[in-house]
PDB file with SEQRES, HELIX, SHEET and CRYST1 records, atoms N, CA, C and O in Angstrom:
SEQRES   1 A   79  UNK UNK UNK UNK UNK UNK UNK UNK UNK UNK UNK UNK UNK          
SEQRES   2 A   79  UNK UNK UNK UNK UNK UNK UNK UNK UNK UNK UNK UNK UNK          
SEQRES   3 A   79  UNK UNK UNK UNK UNK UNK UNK UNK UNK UNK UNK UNK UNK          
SEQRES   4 A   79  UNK UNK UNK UNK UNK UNK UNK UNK UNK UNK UNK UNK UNK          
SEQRES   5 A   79  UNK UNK UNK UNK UNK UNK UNK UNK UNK UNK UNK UNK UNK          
SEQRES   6 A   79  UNK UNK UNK UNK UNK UNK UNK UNK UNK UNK UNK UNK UNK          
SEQRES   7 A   79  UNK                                                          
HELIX    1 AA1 UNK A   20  UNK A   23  1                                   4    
HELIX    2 AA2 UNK A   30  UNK A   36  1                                   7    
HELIX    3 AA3 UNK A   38  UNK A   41  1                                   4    
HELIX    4 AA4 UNK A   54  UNK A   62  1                                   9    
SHEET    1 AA1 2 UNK A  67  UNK A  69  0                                        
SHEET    2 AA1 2 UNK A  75  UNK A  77 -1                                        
CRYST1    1.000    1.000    1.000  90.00  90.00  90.00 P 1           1          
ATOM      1  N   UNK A   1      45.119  24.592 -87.552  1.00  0.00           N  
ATOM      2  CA  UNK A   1      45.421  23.224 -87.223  1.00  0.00           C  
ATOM      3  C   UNK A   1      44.257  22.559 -86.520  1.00  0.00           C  
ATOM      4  O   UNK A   1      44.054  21.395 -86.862  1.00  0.00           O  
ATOM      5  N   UNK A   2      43.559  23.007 -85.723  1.00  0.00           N  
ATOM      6  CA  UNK A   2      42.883  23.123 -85.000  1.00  0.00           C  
ATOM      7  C   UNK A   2      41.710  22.544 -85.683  1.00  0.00           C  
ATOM      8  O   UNK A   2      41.305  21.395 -85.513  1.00  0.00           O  
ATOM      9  N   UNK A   3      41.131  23.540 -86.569  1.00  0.00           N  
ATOM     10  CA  UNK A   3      39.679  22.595 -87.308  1.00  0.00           C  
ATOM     11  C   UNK A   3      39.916  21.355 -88.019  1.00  0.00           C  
ATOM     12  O   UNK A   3      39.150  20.392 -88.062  1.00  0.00           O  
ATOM     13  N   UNK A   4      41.279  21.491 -88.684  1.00  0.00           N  
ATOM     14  CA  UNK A   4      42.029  20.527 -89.617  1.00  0.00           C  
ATOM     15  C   UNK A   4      41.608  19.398 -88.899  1.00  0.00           C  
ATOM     16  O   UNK A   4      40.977  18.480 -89.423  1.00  0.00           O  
ATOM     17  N   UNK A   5      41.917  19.432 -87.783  1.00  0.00           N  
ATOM     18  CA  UNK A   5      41.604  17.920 -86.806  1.00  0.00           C  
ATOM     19  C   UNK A   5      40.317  17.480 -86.683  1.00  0.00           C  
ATOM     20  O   UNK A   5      40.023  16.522 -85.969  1.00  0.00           O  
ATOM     21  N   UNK A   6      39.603  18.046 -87.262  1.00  0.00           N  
ATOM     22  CA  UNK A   6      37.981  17.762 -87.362  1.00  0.00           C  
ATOM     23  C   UNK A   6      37.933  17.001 -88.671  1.00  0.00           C  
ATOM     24  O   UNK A   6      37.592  17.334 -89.806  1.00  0.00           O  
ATOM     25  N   UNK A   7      38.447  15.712 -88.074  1.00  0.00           N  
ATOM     26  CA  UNK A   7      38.160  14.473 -89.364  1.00  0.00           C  
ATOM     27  C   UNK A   7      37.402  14.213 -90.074  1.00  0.00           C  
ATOM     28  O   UNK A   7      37.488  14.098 -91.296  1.00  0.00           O  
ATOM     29  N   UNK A   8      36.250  14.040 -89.162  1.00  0.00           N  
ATOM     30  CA  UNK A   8      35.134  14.020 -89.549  1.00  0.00           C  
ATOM     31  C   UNK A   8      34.117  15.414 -90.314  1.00  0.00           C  
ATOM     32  O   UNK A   8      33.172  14.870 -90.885  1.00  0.00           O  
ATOM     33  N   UNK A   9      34.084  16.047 -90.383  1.00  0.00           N  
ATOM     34  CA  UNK A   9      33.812  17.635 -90.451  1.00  0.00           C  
ATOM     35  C   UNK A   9      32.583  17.792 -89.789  1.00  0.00           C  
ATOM     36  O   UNK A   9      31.835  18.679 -90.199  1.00  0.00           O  
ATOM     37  N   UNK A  10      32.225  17.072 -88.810  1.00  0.00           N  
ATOM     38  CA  UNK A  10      30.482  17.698 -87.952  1.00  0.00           C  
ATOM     39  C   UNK A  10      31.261  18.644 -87.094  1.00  0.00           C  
ATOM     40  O   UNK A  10      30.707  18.702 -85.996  1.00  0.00           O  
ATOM     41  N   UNK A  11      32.301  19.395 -87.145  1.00  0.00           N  
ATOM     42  CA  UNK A  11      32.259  20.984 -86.279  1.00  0.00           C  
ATOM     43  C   UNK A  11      32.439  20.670 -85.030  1.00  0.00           C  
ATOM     44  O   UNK A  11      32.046  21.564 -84.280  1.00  0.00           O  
ATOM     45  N   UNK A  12      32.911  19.685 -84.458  1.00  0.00           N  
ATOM     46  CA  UNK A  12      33.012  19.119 -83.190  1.00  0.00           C  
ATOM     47  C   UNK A  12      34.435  18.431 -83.176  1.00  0.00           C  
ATOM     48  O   UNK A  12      34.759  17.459 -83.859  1.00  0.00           O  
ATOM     49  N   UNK A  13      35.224  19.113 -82.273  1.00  0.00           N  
ATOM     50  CA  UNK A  13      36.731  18.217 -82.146  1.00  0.00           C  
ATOM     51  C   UNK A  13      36.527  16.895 -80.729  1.00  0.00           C  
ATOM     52  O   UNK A  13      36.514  17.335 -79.579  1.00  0.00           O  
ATOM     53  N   UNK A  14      36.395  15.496 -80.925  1.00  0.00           N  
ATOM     54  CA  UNK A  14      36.188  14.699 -80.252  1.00  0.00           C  
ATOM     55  C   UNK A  14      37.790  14.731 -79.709  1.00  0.00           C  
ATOM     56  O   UNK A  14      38.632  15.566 -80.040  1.00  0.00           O  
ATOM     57  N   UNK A  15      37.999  13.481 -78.692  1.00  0.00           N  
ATOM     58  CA  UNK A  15      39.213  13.384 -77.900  1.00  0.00           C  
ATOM     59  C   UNK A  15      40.338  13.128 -78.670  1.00  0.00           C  
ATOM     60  O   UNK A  15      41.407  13.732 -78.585  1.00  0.00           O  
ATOM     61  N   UNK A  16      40.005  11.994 -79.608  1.00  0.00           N  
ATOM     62  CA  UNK A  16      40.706  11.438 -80.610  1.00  0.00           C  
ATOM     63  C   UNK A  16      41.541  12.237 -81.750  1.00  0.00           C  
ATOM     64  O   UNK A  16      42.689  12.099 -82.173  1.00  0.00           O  
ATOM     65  N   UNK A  17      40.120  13.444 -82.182  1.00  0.00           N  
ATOM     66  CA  UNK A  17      40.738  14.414 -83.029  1.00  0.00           C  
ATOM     67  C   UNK A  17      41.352  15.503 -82.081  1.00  0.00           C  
ATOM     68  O   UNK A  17      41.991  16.382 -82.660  1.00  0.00           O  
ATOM     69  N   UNK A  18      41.313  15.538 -81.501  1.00  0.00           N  
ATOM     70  CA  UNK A  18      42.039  16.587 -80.698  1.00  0.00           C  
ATOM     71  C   UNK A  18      43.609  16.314 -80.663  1.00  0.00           C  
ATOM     72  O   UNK A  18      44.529  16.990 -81.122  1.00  0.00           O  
ATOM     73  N   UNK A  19      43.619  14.858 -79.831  1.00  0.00           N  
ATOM     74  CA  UNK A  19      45.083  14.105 -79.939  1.00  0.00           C  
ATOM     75  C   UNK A  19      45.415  13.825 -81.015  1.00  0.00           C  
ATOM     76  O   UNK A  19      46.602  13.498 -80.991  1.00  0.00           O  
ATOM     77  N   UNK A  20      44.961  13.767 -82.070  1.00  0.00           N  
ATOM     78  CA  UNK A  20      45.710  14.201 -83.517  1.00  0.00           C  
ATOM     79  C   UNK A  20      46.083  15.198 -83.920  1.00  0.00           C  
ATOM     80  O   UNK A  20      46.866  15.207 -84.870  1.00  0.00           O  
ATOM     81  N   UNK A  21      45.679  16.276 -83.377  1.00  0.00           N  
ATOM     82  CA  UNK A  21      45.991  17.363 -83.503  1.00  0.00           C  
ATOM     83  C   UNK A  21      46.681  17.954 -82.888  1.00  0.00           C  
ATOM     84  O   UNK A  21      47.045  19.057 -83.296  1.00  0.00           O  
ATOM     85  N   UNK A  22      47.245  17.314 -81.347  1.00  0.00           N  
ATOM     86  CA  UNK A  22      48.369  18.067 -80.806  1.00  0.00           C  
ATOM     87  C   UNK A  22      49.379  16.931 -81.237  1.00  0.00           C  
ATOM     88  O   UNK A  22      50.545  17.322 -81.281  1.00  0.00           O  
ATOM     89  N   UNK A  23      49.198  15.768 -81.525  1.00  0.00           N  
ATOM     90  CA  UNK A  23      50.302  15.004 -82.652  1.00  0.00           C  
ATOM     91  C   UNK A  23      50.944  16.104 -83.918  1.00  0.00           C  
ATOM     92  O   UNK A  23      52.068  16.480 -84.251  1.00  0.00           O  
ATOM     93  N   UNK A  24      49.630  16.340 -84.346  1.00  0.00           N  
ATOM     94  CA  UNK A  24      50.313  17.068 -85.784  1.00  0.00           C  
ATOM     95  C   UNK A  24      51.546  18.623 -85.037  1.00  0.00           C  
ATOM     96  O   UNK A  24      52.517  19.092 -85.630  1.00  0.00           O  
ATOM     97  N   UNK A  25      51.133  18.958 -83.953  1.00  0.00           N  
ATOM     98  CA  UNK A  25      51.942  19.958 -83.919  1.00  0.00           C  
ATOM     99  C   UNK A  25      53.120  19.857 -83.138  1.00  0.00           C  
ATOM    100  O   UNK A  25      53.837  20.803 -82.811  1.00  0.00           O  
ATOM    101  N   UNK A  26      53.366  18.033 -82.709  1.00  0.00           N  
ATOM    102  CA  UNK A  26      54.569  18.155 -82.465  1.00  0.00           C  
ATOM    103  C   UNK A  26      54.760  17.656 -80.984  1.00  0.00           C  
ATOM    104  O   UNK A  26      55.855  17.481 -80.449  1.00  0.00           O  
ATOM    105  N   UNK A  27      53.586  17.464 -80.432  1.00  0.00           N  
ATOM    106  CA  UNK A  27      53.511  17.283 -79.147  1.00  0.00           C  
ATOM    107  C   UNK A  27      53.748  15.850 -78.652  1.00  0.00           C  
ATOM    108  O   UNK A  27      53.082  14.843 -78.892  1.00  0.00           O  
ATOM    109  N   UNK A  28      55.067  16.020 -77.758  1.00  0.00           N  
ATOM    110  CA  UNK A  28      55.617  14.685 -77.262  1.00  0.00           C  
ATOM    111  C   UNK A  28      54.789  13.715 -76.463  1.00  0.00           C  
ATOM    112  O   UNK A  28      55.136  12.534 -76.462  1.00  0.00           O  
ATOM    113  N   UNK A  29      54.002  13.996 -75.959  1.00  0.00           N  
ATOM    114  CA  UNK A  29      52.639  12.864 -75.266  1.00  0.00           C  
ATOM    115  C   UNK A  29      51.094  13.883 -75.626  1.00  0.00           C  
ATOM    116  O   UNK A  29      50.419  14.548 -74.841  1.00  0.00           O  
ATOM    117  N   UNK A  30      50.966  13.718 -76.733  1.00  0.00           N  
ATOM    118  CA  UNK A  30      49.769  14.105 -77.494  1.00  0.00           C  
ATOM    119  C   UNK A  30      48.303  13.536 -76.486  1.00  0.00           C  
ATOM    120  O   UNK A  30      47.303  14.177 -76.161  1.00  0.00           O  
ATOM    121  N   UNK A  31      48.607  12.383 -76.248  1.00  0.00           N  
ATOM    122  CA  UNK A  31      47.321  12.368 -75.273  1.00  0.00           C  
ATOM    123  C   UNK A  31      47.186  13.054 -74.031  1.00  0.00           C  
ATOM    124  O   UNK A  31      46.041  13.234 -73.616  1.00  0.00           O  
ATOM    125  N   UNK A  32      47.856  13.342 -73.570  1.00  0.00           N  
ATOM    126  CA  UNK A  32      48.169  14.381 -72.302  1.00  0.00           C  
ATOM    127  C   UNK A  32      47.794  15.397 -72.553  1.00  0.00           C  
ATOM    128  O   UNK A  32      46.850  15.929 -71.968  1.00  0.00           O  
ATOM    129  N   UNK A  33      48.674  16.092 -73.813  1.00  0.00           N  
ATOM    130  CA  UNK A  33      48.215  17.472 -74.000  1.00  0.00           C  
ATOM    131  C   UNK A  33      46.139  17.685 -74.486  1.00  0.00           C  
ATOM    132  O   UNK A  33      45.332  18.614 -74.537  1.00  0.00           O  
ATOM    133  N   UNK A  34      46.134  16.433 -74.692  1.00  0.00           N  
ATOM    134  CA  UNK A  34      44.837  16.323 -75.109  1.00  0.00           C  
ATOM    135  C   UNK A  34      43.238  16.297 -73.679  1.00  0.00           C  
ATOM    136  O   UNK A  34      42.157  16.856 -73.494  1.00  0.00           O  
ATOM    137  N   UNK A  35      44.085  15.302 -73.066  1.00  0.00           N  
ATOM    138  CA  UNK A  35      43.225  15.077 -71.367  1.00  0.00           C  
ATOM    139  C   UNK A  35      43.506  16.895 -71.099  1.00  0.00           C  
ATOM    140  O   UNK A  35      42.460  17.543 -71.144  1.00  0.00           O  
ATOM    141  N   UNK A  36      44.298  17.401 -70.937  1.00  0.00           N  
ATOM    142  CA  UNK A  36      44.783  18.767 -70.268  1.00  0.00           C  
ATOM    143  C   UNK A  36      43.588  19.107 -71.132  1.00  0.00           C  
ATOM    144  O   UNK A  36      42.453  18.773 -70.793  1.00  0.00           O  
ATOM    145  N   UNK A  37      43.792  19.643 -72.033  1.00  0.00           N  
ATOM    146  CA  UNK A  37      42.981  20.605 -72.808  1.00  0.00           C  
ATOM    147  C   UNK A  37      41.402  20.400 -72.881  1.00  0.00           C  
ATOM    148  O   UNK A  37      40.725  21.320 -73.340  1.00  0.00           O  
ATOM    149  N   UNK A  38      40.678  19.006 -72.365  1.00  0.00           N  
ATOM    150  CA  UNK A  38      39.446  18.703 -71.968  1.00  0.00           C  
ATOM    151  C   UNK A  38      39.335  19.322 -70.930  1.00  0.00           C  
ATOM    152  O   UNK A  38      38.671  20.355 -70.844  1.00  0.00           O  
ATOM    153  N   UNK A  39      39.950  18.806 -69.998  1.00  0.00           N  
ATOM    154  CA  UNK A  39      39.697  19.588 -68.864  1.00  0.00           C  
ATOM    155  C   UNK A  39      39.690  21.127 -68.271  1.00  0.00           C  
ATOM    156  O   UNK A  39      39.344  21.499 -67.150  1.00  0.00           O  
ATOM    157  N   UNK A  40      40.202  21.933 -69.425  1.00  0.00           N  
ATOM    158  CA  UNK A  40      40.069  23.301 -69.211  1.00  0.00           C  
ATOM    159  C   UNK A  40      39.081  24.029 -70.389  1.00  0.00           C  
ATOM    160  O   UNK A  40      38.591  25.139 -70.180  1.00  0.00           O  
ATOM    161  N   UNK A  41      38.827  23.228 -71.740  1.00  0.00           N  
ATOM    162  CA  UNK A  41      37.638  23.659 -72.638  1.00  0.00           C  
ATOM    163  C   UNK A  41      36.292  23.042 -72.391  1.00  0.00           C  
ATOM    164  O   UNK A  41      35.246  23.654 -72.607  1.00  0.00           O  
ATOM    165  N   UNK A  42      36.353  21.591 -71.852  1.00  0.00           N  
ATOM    166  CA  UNK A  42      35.166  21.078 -72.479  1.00  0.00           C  
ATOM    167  C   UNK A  42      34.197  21.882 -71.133  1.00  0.00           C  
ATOM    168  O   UNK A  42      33.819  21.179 -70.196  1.00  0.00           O  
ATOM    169  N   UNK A  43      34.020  22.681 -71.151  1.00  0.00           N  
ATOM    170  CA  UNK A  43      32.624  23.177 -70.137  1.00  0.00           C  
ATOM    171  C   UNK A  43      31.131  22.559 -69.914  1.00  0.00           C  
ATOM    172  O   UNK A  43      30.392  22.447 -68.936  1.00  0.00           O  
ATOM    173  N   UNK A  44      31.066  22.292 -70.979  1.00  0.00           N  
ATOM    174  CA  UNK A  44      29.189  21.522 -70.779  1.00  0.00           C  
ATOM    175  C   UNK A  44      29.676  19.801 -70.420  1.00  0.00           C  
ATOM    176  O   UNK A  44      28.862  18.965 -70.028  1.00  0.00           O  
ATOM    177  N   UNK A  45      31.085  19.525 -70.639  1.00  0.00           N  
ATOM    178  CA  UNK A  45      30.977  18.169 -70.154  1.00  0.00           C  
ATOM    179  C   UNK A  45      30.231  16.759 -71.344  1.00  0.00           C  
ATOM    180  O   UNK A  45      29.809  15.603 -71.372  1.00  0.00           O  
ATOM    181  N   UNK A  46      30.484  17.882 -72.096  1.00  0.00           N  
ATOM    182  CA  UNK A  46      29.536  16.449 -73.108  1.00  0.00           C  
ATOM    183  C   UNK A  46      30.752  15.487 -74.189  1.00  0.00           C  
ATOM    184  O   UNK A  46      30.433  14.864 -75.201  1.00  0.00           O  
ATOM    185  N   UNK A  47      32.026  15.597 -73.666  1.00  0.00           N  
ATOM    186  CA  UNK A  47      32.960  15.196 -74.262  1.00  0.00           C  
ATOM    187  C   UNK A  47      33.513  15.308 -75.693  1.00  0.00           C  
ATOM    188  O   UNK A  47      34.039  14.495 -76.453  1.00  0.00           O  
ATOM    189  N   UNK A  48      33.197  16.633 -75.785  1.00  0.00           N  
ATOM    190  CA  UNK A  48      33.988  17.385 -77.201  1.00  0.00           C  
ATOM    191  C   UNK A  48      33.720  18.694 -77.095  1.00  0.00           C  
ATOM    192  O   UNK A  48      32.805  19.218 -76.458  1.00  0.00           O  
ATOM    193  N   UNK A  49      34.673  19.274 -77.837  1.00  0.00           N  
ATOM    194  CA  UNK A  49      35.096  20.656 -78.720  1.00  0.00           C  
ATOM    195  C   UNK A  49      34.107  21.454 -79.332  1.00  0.00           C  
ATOM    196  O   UNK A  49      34.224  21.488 -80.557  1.00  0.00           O  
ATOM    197  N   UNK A  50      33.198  22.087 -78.882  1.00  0.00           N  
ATOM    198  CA  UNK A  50      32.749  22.852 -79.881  1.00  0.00           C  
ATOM    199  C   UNK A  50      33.105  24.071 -80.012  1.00  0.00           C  
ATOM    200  O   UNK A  50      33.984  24.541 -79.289  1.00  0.00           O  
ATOM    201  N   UNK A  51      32.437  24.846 -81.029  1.00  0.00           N  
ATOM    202  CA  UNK A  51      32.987  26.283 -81.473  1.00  0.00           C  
ATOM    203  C   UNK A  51      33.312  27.198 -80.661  1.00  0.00           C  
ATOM    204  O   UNK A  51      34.264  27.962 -80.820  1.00  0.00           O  
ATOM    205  N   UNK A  52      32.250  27.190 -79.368  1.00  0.00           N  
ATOM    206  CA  UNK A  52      32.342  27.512 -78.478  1.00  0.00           C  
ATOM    207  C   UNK A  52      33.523  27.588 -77.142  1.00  0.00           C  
ATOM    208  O   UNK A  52      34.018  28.373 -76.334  1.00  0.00           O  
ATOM    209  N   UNK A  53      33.541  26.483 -77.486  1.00  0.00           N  
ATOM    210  CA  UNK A  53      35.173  25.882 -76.049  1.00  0.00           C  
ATOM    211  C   UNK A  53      35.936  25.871 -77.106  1.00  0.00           C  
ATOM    212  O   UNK A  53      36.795  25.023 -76.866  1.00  0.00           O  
ATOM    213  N   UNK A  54      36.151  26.392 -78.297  1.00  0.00           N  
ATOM    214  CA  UNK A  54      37.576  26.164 -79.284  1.00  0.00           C  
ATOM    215  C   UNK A  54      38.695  26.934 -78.865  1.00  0.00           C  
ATOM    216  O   UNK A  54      39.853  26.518 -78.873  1.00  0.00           O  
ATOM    217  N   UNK A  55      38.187  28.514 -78.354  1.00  0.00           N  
ATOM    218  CA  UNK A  55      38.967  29.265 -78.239  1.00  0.00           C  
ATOM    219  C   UNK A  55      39.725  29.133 -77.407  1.00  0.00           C  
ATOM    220  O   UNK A  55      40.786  29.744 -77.531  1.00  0.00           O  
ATOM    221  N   UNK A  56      39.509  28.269 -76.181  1.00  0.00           N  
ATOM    222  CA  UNK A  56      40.295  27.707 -74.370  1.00  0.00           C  
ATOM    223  C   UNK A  56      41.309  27.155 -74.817  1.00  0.00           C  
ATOM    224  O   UNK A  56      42.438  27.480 -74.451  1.00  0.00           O  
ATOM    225  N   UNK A  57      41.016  26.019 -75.880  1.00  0.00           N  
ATOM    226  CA  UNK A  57      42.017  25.086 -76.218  1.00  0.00           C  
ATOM    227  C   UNK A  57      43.260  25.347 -77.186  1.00  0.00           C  
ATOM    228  O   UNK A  57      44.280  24.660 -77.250  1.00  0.00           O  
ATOM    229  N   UNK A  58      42.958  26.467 -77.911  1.00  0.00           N  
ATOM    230  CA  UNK A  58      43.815  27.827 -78.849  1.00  0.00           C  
ATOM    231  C   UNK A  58      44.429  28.311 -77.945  1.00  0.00           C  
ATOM    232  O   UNK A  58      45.623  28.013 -77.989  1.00  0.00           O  
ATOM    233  N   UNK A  59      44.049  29.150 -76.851  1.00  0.00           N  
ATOM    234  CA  UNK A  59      44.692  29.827 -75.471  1.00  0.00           C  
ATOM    235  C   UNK A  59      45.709  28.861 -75.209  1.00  0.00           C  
ATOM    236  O   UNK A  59      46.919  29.085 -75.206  1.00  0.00           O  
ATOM    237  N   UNK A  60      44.949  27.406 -74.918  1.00  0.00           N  
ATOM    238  CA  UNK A  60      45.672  26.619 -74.184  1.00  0.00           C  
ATOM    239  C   UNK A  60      47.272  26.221 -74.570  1.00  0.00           C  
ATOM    240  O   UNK A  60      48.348  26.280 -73.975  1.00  0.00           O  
ATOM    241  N   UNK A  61      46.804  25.772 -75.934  1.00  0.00           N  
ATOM    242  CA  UNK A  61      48.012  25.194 -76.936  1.00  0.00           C  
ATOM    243  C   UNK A  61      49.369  26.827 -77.374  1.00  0.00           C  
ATOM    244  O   UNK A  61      50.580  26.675 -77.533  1.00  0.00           O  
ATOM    245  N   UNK A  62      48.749  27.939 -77.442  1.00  0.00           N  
ATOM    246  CA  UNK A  62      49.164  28.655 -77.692  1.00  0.00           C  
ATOM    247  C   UNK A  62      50.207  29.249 -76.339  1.00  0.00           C  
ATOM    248  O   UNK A  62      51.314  29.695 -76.643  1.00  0.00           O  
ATOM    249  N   UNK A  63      49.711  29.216 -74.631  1.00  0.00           N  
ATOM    250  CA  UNK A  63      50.560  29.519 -73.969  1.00  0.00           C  
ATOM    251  C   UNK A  63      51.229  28.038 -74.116  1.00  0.00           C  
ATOM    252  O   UNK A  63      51.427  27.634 -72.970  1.00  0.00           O  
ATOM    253  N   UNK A  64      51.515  27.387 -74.756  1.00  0.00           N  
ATOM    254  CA  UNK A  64      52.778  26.003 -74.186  1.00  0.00           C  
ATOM    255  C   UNK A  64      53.600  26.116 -75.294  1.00  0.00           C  
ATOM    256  O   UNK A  64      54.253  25.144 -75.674  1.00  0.00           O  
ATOM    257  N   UNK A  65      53.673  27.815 -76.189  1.00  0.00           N  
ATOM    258  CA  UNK A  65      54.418  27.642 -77.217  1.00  0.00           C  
ATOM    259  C   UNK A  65      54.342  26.798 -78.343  1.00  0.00           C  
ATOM    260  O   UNK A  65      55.376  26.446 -78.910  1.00  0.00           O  
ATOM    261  N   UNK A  66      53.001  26.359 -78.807  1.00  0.00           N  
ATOM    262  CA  UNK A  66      53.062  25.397 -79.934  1.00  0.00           C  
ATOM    263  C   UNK A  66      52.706  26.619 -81.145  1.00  0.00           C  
ATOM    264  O   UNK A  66      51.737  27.377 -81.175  1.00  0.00           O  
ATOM    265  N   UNK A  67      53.670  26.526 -81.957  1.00  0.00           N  
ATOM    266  CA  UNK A  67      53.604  26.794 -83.662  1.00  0.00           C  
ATOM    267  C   UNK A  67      53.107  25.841 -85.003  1.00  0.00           C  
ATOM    268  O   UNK A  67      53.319  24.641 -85.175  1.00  0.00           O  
ATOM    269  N   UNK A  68      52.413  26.746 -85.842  1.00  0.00           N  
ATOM    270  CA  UNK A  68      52.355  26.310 -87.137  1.00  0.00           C  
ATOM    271  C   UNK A  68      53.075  27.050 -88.021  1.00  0.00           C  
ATOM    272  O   UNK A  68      53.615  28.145 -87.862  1.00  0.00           O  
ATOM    273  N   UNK A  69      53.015  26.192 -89.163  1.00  0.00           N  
ATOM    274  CA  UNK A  69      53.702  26.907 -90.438  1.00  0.00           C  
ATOM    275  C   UNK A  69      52.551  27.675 -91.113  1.00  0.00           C  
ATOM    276  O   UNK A  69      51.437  27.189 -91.308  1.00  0.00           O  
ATOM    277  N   UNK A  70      52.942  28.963 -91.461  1.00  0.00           N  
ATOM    278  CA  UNK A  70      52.032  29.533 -92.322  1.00  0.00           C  
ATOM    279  C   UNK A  70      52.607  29.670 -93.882  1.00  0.00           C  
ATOM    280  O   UNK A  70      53.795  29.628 -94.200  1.00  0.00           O  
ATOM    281  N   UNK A  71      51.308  29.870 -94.901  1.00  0.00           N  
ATOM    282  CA  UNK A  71      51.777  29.579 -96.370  1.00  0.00           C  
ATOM    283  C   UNK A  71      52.445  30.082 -96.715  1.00  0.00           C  
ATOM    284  O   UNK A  71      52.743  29.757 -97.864  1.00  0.00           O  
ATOM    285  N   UNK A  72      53.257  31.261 -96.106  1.00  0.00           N  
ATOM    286  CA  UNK A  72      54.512  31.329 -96.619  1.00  0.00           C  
ATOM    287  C   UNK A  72      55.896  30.482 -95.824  1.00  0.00           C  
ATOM    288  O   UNK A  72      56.999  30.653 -96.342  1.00  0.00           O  
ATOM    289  N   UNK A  73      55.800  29.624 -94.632  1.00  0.00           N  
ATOM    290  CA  UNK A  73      56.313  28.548 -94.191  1.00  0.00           C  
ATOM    291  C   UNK A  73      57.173  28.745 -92.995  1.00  0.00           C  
ATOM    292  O   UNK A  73      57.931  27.971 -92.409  1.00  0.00           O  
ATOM    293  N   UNK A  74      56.744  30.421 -92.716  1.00  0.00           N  
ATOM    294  CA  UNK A  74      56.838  30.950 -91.579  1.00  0.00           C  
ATOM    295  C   UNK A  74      56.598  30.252 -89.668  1.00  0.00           C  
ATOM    296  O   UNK A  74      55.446  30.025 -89.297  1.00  0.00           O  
ATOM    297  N   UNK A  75      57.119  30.143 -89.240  1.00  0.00           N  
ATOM    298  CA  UNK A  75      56.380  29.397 -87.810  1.00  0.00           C  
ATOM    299  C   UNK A  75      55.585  30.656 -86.997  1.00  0.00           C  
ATOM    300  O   UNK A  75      56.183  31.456 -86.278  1.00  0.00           O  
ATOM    301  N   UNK A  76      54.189  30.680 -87.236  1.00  0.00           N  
ATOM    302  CA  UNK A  76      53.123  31.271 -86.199  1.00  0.00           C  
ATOM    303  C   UNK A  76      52.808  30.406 -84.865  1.00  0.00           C  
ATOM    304  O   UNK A  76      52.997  29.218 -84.602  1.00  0.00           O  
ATOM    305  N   UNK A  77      52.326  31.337 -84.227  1.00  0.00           N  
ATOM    306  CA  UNK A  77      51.814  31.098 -82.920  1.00  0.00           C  
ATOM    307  C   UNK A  77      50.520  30.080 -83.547  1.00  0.00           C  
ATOM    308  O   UNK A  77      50.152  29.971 -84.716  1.00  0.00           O  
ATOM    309  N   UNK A  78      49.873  29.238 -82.028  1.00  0.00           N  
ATOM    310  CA  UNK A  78      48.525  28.236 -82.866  1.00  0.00           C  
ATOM    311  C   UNK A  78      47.716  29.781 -82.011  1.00  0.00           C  
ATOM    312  O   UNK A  78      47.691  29.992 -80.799  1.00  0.00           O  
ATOM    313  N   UNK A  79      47.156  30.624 -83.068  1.00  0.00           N  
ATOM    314  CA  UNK A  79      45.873  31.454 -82.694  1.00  0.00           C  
ATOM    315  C   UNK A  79      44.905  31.839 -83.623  1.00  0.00           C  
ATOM    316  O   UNK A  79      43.924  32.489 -83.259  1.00  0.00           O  
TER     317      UNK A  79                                                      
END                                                                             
């Protein structure tokens, strides 16, 4: 779900795609969950996601119980 939100595809989840992306999974104030999750990935401070800080924000989304469907339509953990 996670890269999916990389609209743009330069490999970088900005604020915007991020909060689309905890939209897509369901999340009742998507911008919140989005400010939260800056503030515990973005480490260098340069205001986005990289490959690097991806995994904080996976941790992150993953302890608050958020699921995806997998192709067989199963609900997984977001990891």
């Amino acid at each position: 779900m996670l890269l999916r939100a990389d609209s743009n595809g330069d490999g970088i989840l900005s604020w915007q795609e991020l909060k689309e992306g905890f939209k897509s999974l369901g999340a009742k104030v998507p911008r919140f969950r989005a400010s939260m999750a800056f503030n515990i990935a973005d480490e260098n401070g340069d205001g986005c996601i990289d490959e690097k800080e991806l995994e904080k924000v996976v941790k992150y989304a993953s302890g608050l119980g958020y699921t995806i469907s997998s192709a067989s339509g199963n609900k997984v953990p977001v990891l």
